[in-house]
C-alpha positions in Angstrom: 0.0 0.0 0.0 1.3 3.1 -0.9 1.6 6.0 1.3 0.1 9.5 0.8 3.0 11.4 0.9 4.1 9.1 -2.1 1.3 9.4 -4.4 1.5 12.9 -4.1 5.0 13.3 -4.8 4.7 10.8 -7.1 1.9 12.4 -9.5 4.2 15.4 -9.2 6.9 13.3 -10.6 5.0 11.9 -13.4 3.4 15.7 -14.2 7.0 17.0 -14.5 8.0 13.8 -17.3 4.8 14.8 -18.8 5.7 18.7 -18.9 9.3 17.3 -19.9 8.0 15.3 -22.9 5.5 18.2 -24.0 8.5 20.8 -24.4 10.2 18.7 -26.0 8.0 18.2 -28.6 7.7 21.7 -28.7 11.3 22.5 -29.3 10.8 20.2 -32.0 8.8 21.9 -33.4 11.2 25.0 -33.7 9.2 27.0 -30.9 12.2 29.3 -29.3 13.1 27.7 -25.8 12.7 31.2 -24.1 9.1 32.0 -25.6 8.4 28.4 -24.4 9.3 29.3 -21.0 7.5 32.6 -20.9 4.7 30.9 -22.2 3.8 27.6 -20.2 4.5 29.9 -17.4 1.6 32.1 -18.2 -0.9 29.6 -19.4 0.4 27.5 -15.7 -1.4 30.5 -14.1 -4.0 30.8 -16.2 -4.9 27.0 -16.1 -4.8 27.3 -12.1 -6.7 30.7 -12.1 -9.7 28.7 -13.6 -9.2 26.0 -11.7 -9.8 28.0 -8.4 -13.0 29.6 -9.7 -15.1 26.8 -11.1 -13.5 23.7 -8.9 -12.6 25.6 -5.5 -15.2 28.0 -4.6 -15.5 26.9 -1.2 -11.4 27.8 -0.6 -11.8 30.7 -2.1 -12.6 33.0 0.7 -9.4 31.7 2.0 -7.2 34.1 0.2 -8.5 37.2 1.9 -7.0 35.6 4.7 -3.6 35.2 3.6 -1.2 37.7 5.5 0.9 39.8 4.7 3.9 37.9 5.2 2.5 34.9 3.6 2.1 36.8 0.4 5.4 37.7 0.6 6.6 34.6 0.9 4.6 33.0 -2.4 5.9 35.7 -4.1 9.3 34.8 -3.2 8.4 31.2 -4.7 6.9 32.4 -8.0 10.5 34.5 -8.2 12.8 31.5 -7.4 10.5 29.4 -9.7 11.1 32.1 -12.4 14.8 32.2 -11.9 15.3 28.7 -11.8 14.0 28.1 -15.5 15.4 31.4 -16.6 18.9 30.1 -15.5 18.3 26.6 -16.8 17.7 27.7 -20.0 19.6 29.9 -20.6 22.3 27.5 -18.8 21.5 24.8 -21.6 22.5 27.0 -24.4 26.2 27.1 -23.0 26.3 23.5 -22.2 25.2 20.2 -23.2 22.1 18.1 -23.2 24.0 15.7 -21.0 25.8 17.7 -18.6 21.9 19.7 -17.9 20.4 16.0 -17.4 22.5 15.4 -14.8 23.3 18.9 -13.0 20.0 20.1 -12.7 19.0 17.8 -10.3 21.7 19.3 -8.1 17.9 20.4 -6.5 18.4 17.1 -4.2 21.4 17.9 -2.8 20.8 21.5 -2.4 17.0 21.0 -0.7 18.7 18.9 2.1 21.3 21.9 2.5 18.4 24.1 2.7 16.1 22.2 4.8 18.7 21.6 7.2 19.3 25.2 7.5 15.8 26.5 7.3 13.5 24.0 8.2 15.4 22.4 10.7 15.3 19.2 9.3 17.6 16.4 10.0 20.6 15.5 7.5 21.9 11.9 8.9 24.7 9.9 7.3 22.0 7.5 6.0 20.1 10.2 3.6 23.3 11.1 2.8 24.2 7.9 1.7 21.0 7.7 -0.2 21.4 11.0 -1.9 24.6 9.7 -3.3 23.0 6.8 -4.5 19.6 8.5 -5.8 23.2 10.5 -8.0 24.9 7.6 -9.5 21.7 6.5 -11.0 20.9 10.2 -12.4 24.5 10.1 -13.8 24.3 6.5 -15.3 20.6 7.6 -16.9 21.5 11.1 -18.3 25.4 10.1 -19.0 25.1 6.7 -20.2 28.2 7.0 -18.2 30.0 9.1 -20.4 32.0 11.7 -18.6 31.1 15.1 -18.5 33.2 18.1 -19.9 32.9 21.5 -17.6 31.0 23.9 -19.6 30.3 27.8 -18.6 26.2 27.0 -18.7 26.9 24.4 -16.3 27.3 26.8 -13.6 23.8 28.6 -14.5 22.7 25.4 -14.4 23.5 24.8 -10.8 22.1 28.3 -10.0 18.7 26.7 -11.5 18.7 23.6 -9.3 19.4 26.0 -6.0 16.6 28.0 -7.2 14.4 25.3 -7.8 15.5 23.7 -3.7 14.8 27.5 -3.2 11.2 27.6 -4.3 10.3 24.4 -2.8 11.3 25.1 0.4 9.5 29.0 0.3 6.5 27.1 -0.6 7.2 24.8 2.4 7.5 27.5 4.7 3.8 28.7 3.6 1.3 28.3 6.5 -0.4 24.7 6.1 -3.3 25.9 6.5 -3.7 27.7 3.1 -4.9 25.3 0.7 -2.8 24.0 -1.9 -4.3 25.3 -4.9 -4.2 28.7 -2.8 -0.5 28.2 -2.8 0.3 26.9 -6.3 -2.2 29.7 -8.3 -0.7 32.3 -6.1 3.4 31.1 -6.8 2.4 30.3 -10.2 0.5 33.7 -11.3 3.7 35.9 -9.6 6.4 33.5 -11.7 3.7 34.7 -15.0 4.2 38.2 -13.7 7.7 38.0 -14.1 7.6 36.3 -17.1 5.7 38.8 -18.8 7.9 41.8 -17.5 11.0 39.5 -18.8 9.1 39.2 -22.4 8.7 42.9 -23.1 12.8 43.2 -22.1 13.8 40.4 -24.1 11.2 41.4 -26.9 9.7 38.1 -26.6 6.2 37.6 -28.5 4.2 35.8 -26.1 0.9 35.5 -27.8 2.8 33.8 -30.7 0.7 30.2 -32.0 3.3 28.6 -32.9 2.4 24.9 -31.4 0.1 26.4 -29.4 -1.6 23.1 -28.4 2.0 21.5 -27.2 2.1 24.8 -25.3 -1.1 24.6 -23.6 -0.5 21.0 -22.4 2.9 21.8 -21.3 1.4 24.8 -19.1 -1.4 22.6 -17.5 1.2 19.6 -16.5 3.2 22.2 -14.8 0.2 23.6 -13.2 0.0 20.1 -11.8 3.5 19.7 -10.7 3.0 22.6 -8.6 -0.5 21.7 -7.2 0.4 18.0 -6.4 3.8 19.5 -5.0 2.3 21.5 -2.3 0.0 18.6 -1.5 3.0 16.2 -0.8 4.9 19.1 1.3 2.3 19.6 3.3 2.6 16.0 4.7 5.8 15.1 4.1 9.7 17.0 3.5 11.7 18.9 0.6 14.0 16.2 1.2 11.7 13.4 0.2 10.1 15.1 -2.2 12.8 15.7 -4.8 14.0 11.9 -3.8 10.7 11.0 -5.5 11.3 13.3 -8.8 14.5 11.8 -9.3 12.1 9.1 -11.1 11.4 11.8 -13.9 14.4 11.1 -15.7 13.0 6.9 -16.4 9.5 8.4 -16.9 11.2 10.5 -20.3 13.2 8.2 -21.3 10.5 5.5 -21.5 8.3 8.6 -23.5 11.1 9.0 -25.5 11.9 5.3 -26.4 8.0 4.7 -27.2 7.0 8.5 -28.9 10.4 10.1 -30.3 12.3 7.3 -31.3 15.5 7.4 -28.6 17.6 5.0 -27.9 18.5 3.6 -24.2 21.4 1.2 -23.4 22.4 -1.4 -20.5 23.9 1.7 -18.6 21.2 3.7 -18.9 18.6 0.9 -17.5 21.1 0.0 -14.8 21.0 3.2 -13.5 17.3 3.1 -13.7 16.9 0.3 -11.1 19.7 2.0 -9.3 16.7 4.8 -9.0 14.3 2.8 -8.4 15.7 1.0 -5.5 16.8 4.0 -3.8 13.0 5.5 -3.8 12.0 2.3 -2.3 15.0 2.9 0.7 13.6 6.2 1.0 10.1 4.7 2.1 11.9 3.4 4.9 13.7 6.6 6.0 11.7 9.1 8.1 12.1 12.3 7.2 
């Protein structure tokens, strides 16, 4: 039987392959990586928007009650959301496919840092131990165990997975008694904000159709990401969470092997059980 922090975390997972796979197809397709960004970011907020009016009416009234400080703080989340793909992808332009596979999820490493620090959570030598482990399966996955050259994006890169520990554990520090679809619309509709003001600098077309459907589908799984996220941190810790995600990289490859025609070898799906074992350790672990 599995356990509600799981299934949370784990439809959060399998929302972020699916918002993976759904760019993907949209690069693809030729649509520029930053008006992707821009875009799913917007139609994220817009998707959640709706989703508060005509599904949570009776949670509604709940955000005249939000304080202050609390606002404050989603704000912060939409920002470190917003600068954690801004960095990324710009990162990825300065470095290789492989080498951004395998850094980004630096996010594990850095949300036990930061939970340590700010949620007072506890790092013991056996979640570091599984942390390393959770990291030679990502590497065997992503690398195919090739090695990887230094690159200057990879250090944006690494910003984007501190930002990304960032906005997970702002949201985290969000009062639980504020729904989660509170939470998500409100750190989703600030990181649209700041997409928008980053379009006009960049002199991005937002409202551009390009593969507009791929767009919209890739905005509503990462409205999902973030409202199934916030469900799981409510019950459970950063930690755990982004042990779970570190399934996302078997859910693409999978998509990709089945829907874009890539290829996976014996290292790869060695590293994929490595995964898959550590996930179930981490059951086991309480934290």
């Amino acid at each position: 039987m599995f356990s509600k922090r799981f299934i949370y975390c784990f439809l959060a997972t399998l929302s972020v392959s699916m918002a993976i796979f759904t760019k993907k197809i949209a690069l693809l397709a030729e649509v520029p990586p930053l008006k992707l960004f821009f875009q799913f970011m917007v139609v994220a907020a817009i998707i959640l928007s709706f989703n508060i009016i005509l599904f949570q009416k009776k949670e509604i009234y709940k955000v005249k009650q939000i304080s202050n400080s609390e606002w404050k703080k989603i704000l912060l989340a939409g920002f470190f959301l917003f600068s954690a793909y801004f960095t990324s992808t710009i990162g990825l332009k300065y470095t290789t496919s492989i080498n951004y596979g395998f850094l980004i999820r630096s996010s594990l490493i850095f949300s036990a840092i930061l939970s340590f620090i700010f949620l007072k959570e506890r790092l013991h030598r056996s979640m570091c131990l599984l942390i390393l482990t959770f990291f030679v399966g990502v590497y065997l996955v992503s690398t195919s165990g090739k090695m990887i050259i230094p690159q200057f994006g990879d250090l944006l890169i690494l910003a984007g997975g501190l930002f990304f520990a960032s906005f997970s554990i702002t949201q985290k520090l969000v009062n639980k008694d504020i729904p989660s679809e509170i939470i998500g619309w409100g750190v989703m509709s600030s990181g649209a904000f700041y997409s928008i003001i980053a379009s006009v600098l960049f002199k991005v077309n937002i409202l551009s159709v390009q593969a507009i459907y791929v767009v919209l589908f890739a905005g509503f799984f990462e409205a999902m990401v973030v409202v199934f996220m916030n469900k799981g941190l409510k019950i459970t810790s950063v930690t755990y969470y982004y042990m779970v995600t570190m399934l996302a990289p078997i859910m693409n490859g999978i998509l990709g092997v089945l829907f874009l025609n890539e290829i996976i070898n014996a290292v790869q799906i060695f590293g994929g059980i490595i995964l898959l074992i550590s996930v179930i350790l981490a059951q086991k672990l309480k934290f």
